[in-house]
MARKE-901699 format. One record per residue: residue number from 1; x, y, z of N, C-alpha, C, O in turn. Coordinates in nm, 2 decimals. Layout:
N
@k=NUM, n_east=X, n_north=Y, n_up=Z, ca_east=X, ca_north=Y, ca_up=Z, c_east=X, c_north=Y, c_up=Z, o_east=X, o_north=Y, o_up=Z .
...
***
This chain:
74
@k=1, n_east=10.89, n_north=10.06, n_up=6.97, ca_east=10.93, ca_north=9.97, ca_up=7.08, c_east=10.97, c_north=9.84, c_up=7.02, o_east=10.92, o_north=9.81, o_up=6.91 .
@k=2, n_east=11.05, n_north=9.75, n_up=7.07, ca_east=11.11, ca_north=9.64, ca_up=7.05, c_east=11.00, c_north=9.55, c_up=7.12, o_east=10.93, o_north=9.59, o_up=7.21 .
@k=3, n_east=11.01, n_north=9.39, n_up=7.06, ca_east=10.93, ca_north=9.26, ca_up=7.12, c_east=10.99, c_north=9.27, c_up=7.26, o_east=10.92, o_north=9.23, o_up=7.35 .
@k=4, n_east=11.07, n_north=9.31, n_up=7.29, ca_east=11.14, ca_north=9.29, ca_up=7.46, c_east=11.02, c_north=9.36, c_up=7.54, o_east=10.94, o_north=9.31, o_up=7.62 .
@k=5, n_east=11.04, n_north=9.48, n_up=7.50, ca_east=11.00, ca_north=9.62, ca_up=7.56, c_east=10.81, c_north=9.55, c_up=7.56, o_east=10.76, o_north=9.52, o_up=7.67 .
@k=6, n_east=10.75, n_north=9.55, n_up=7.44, ca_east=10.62, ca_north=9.49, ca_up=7.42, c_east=10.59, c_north=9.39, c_up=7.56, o_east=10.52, o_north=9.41, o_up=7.65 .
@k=7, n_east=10.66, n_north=9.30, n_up=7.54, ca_east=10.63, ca_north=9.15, ca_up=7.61, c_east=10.66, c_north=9.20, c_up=7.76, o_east=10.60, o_north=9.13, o_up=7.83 .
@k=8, n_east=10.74, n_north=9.29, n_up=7.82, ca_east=10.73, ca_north=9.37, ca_up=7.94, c_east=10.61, c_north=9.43, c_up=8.00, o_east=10.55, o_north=9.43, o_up=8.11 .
@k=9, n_east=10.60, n_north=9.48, n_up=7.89, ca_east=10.45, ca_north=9.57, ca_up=7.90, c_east=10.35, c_north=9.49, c_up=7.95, o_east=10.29, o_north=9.50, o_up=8.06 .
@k=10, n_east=10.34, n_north=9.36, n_up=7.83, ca_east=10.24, ca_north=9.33, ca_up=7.86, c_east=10.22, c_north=9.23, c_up=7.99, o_east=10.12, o_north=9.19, o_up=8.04 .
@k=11, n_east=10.38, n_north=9.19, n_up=8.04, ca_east=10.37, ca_north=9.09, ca_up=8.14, c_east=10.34, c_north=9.22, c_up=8.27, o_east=10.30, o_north=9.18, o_up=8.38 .
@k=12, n_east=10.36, n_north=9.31, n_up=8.26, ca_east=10.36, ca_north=9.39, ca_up=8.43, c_east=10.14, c_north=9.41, c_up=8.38, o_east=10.04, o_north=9.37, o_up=8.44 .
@k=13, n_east=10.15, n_north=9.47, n_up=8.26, ca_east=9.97, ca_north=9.50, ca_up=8.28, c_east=9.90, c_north=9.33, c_up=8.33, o_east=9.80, o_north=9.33, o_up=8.40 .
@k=14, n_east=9.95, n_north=9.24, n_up=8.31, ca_east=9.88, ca_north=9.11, ca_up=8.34, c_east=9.93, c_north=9.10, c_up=8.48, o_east=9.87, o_north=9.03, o_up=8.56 .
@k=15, n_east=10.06, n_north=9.17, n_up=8.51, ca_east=10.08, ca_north=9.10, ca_up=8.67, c_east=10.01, c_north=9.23, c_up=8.76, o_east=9.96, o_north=9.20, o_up=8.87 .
@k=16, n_east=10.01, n_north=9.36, n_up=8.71, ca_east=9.96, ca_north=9.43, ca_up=8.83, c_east=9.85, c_north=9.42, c_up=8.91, o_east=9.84, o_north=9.44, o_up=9.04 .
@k=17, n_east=9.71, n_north=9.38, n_up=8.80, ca_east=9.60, ca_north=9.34, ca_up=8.88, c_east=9.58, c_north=9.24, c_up=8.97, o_east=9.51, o_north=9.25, o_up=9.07 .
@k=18, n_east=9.66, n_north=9.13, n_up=8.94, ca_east=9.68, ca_north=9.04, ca_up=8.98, c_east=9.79, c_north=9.06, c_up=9.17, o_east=9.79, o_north=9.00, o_up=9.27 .
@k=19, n_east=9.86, n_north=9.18, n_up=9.11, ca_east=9.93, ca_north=9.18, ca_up=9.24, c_east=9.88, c_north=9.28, c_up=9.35, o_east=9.90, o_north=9.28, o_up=9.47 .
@k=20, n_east=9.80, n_north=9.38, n_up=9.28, ca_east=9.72, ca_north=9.50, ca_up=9.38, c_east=9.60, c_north=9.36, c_up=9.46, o_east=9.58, o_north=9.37, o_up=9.58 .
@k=21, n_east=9.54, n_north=9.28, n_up=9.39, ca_east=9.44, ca_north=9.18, ca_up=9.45, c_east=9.50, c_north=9.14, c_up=9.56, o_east=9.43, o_north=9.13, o_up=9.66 .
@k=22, n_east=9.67, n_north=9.09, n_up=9.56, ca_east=9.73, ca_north=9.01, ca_up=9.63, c_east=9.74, c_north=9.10, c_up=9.78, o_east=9.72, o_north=9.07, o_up=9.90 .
@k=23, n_east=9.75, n_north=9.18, n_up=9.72, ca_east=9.81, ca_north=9.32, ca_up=9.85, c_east=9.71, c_north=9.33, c_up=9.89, o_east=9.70, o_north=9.32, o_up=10.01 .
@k=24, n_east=9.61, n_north=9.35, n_up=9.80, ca_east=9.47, ca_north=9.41, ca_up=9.95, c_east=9.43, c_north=9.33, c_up=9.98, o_east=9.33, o_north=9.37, o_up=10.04 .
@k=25, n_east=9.44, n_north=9.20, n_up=9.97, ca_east=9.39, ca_north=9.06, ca_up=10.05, c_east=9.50, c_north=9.01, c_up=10.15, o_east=9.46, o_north=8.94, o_up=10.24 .
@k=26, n_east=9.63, n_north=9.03, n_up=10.15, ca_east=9.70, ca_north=9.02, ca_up=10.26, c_east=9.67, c_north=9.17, c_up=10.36, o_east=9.67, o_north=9.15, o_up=10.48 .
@k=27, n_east=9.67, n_north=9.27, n_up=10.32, ca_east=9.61, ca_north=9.38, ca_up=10.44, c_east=9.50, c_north=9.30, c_up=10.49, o_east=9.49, o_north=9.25, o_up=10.60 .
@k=28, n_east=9.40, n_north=9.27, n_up=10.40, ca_east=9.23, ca_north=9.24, ca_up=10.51, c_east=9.26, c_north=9.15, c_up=10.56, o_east=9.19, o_north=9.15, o_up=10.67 .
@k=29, n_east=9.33, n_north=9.05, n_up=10.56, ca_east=9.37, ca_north=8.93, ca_up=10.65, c_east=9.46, c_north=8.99, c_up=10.75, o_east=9.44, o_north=8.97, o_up=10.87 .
@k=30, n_east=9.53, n_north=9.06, n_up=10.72, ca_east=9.65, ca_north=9.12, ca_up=10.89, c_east=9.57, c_north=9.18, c_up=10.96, o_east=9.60, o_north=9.21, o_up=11.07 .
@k=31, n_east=9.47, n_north=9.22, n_up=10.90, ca_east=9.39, ca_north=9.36, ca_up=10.97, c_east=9.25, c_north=9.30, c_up=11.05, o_east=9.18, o_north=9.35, o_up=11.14 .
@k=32, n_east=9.22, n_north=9.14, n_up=10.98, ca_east=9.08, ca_north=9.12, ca_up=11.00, c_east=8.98, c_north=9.17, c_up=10.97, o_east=8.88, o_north=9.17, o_up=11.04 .
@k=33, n_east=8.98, n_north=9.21, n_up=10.84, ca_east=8.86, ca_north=9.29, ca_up=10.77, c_east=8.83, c_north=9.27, c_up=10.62, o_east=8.92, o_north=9.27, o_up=10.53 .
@k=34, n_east=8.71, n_north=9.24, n_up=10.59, ca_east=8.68, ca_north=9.21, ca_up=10.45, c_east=8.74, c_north=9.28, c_up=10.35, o_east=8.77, o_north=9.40, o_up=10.37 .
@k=35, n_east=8.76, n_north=9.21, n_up=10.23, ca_east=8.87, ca_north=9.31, ca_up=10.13, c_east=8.84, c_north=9.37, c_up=10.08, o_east=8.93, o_north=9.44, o_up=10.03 .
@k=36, n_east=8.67, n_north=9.43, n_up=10.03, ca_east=8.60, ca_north=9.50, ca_up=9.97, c_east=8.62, c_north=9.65, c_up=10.06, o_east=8.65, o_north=9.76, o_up=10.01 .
@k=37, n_east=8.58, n_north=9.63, n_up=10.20, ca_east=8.68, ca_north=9.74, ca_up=10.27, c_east=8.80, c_north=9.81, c_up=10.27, o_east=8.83, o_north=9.93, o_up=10.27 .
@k=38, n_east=8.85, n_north=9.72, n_up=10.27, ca_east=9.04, ca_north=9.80, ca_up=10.24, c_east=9.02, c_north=9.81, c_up=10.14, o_east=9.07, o_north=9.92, o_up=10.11 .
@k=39, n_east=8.98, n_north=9.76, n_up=10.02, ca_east=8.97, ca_north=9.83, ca_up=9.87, c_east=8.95, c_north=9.98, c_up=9.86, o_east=9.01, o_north=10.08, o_up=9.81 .
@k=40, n_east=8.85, n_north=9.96, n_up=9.93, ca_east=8.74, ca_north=10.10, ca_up=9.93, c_east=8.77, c_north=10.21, c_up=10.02, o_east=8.74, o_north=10.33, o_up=9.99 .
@k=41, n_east=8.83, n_north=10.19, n_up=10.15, ca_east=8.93, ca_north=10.25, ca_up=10.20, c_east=9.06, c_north=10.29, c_up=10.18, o_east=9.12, o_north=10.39, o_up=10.22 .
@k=42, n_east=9.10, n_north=10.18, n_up=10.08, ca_east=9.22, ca_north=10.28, ca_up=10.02, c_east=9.22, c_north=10.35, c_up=9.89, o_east=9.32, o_north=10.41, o_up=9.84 .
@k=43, n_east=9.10, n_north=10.33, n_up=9.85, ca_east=9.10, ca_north=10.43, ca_up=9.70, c_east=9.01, c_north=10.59, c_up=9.77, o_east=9.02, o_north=10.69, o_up=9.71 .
@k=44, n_east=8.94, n_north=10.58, n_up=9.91, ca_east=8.89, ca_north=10.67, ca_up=9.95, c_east=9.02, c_north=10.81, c_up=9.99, o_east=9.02, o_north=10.92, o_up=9.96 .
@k=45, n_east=9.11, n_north=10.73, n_up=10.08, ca_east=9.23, ca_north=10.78, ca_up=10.09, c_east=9.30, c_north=10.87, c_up=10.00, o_east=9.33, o_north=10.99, o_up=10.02 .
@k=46, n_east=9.33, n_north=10.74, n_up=9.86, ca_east=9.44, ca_north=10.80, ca_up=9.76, c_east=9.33, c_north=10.94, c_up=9.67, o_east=9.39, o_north=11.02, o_up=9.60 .
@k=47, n_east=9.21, n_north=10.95, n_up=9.69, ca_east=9.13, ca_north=11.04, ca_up=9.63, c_east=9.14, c_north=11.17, c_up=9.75, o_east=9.19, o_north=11.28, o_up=9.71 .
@k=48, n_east=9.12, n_north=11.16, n_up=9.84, ca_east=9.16, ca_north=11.28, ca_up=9.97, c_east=9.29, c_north=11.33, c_up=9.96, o_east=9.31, o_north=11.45, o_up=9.95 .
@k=49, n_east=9.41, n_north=11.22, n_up=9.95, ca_east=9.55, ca_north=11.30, ca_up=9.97, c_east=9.55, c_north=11.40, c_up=9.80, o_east=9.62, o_north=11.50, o_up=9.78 .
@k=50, n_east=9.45, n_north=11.33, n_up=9.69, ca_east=9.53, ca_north=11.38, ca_up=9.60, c_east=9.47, c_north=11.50, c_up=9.58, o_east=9.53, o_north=11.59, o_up=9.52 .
@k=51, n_east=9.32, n_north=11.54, n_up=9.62, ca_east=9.24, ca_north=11.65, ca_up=9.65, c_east=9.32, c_north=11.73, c_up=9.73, o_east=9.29, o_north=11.85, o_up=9.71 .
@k=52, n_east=9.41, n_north=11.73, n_up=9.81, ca_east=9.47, ca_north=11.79, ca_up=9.91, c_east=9.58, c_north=11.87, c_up=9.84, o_east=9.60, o_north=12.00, o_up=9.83 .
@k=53, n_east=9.68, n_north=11.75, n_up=9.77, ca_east=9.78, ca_north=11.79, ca_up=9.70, c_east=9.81, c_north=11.89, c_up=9.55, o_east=9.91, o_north=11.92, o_up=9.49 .
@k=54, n_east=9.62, n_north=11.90, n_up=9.52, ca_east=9.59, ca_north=11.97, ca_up=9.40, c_east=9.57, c_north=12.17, c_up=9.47, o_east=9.60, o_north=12.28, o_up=9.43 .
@k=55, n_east=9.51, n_north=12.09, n_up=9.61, ca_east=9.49, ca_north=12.24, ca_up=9.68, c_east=9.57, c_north=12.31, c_up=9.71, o_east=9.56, o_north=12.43, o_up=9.73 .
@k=56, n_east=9.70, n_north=12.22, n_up=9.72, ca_east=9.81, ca_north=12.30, ca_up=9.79, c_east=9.92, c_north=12.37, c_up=9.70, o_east=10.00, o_north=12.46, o_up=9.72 .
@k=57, n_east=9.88, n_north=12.26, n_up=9.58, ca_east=9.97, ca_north=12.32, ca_up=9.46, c_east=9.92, c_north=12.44, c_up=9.45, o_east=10.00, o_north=12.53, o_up=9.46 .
@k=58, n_east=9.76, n_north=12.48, n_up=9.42, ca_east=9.73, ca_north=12.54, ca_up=9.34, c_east=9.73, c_north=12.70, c_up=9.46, o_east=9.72, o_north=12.82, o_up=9.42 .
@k=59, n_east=9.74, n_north=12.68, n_up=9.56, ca_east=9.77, ca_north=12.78, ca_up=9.71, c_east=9.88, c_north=12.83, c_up=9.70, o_east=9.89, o_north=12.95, o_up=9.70 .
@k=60, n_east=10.02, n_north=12.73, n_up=9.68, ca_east=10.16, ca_north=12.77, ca_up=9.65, c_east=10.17, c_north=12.82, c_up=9.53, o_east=10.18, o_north=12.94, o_up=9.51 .
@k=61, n_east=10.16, n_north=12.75, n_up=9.43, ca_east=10.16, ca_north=12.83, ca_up=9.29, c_east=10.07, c_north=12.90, c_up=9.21, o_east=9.96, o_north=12.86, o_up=9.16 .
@k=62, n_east=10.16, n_north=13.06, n_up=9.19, ca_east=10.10, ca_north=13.17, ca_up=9.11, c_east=10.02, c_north=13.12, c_up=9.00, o_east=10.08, o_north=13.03, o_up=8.94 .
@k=63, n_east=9.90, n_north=13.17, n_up=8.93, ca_east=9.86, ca_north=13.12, ca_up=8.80, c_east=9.95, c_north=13.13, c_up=8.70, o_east=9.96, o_north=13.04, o_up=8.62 .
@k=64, n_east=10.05, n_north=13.28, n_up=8.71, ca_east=10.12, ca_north=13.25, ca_up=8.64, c_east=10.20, c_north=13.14, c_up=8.57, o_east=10.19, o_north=13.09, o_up=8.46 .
@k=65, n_east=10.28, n_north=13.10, n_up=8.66, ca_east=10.39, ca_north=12.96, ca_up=8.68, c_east=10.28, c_north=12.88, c_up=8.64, o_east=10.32, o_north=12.85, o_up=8.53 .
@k=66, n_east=10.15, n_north=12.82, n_up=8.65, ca_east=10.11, ca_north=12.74, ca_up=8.66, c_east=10.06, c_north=12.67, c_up=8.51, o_east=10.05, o_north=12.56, o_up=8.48 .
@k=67, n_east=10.04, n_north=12.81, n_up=8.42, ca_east=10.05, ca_north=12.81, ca_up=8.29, c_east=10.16, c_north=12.80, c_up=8.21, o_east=10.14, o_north=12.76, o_up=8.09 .
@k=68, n_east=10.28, n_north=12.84, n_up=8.26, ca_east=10.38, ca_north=12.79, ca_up=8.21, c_east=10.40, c_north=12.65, c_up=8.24, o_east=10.37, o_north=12.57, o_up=8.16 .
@k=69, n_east=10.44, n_north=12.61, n_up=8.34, ca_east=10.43, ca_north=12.46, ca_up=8.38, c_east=10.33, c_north=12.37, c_up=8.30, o_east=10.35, o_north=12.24, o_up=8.29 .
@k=70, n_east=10.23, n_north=12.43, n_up=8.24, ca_east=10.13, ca_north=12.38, ca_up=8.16, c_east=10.14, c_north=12.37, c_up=8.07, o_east=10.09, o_north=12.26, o_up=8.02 .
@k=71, n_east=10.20, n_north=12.46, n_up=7.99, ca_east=10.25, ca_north=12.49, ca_up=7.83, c_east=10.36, c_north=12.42, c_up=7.85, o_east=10.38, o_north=12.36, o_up=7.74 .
@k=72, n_east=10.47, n_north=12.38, n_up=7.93, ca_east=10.56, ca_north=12.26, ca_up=7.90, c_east=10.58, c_north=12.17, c_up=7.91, o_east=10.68, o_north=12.11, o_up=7.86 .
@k=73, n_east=10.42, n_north=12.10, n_up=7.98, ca_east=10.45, ca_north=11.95, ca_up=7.97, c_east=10.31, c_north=11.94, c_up=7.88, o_east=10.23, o_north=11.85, o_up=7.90 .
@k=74, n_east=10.28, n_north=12.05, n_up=7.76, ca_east=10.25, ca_north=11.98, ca_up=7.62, c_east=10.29, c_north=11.93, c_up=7.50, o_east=10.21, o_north=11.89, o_up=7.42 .
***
């Protein structure tokens, strides 16, 4: 990687925390609800849909396919 690419890196890893805070403290303020809540409500969320979306893969797709698909993104 080049100093560009590096100093990118490291400016989004220092700005993301910083801006996921920003976000879920402007939801609890629009919403009227403590932020530790919407925190917690939306990591409860993103863990359900992706439980859902593992179930559905694994319902549509044959084991077969699923080991190949597996063997190609090693």
């Amino acid at each position: 990687m080049t100093m560009l690419m590096l100093s990118l890196v490291r400016a989004f890893a220092v700005l993301l925390p910083w801006l996921v805070h920003l976000a879920t403290w402007l939801v609890a303020r629009s919403l009227n609800m403590p932020q530790p809540l919407v925190h917690d409500t939306g990591v409860f969320v993103f863990a359900q849909v992706y439980a859902v979306e593992i179930r559905v893969g694994k319902a549509l797709c044959p084991p077969r396919l699923w080991r190949q698909l597996q063997s190609l993104f090693r």
